[in-house]
N, C-alpha and C positions, 0 to 999 in steps of 0.2 A: 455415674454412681460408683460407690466403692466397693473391696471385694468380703467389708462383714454389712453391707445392705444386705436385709433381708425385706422379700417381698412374698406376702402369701395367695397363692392362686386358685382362685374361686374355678371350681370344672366349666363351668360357662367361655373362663377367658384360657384355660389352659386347652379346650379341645380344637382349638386356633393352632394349637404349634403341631396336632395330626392329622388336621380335617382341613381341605381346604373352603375356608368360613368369610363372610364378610369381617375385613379388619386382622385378617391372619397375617400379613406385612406386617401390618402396626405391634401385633403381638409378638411376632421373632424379633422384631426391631429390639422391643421392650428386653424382652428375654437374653437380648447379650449383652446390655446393661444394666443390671443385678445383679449382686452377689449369686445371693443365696434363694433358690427360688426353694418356696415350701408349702406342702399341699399336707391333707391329714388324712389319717383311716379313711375317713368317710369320702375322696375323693378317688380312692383306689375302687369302692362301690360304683357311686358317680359313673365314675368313666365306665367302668364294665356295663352298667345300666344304657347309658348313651348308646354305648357300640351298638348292643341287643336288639337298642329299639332304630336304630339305623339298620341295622340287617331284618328284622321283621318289616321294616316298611320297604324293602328293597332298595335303599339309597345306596348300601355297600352289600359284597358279597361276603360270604362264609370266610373266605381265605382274605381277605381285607381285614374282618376284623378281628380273626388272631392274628395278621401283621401291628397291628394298629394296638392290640393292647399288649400284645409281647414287647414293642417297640417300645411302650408306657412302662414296664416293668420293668425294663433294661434301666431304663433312663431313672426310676426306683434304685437299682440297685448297684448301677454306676457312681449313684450321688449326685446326678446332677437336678433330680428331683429328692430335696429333704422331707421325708415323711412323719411328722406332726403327731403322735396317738391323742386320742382322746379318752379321755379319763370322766368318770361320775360327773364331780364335780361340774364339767361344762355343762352338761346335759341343765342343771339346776340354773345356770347361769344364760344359759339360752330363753329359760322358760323367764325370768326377770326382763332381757331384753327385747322380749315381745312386748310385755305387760309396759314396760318403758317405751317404747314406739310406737305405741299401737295405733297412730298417724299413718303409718307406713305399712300394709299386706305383708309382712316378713314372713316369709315359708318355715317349716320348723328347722328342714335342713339347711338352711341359708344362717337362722343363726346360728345354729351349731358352731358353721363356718366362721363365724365374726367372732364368738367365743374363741375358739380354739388361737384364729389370730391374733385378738387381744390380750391374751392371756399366754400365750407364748413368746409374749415381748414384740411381737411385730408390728412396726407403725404404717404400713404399706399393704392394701389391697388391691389385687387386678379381676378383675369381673367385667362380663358385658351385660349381667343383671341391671336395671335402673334400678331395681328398689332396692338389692345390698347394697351398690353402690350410694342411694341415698344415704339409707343406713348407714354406712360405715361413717361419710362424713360426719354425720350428727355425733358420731361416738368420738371425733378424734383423730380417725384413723387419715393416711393419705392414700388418694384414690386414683388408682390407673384404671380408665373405661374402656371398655374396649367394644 
């Protein structure tokens, strides 16, 4: 890949590069062949949500997961994660992409995710979702599974 590819990353296939997940190889792999990796607002939720519910189920401990989302912030604020905001407008453009799939279970916050990357110019999604992943190909987009 080149270094203005941009690839946007669905929290499913980005908590692979902190958590050791099935397919987390495959995911660093990915990760240092893209430009530009880009996640949105809602993925800085996402992750804090994940961690919480990894520490309430005892899979990590307290001091894990502020390693684990400090380390996600850093990587925010280093630039090597580009953070995406999301604006009105997706929210309206999500709620279309349901009513247009609706073949496909699409979660609310899953389109969110496909809005925000088709509409930021991005022709590349990574998820280990099956049904964004579905999704996204129907839209267009190209799809890294992880």
């Amino acid at each position: 890949m080149h270094a203005d590819h941009r690839s946007y990353l669905d929290t499913s296939a980005l908590a692979k590069w902190y958590l050791p997940e099935p397919n987390s190889e495959l995911f660093v792999e990915y990760l240092q062949h893209i430009g530009t990796a880009v996640i949105s607002s809602l993925t800085c939720v996402e992750m804090r949500s994940l961690l919480a519910r990894l520490r309430r189920m005892q899979k990590i401990t307290d001091g894990i997961e502020l390693t684990i989302f400090r380390t996600f912030q850093d990587d925010i604020d280093s630039g090597f994660l580009h953070v995406d905001l999301i604006d009105d407008q997706r929210f309206s453009e999500a709620t279309h992409l349901i009513a247009h799939h609706e073949g496909q279970p699409l979660r609310t916050l899953d389109a969110l995710h496909l809005c925000v990357a088709r509409f930021s110019g991005i022709n590349e999604i990574a998820t280990a979702d099956h049904v964004m992943a579905n999704t996204a190909r129907a839209m267009g987009l190209q799809v890294a599974e992880f």
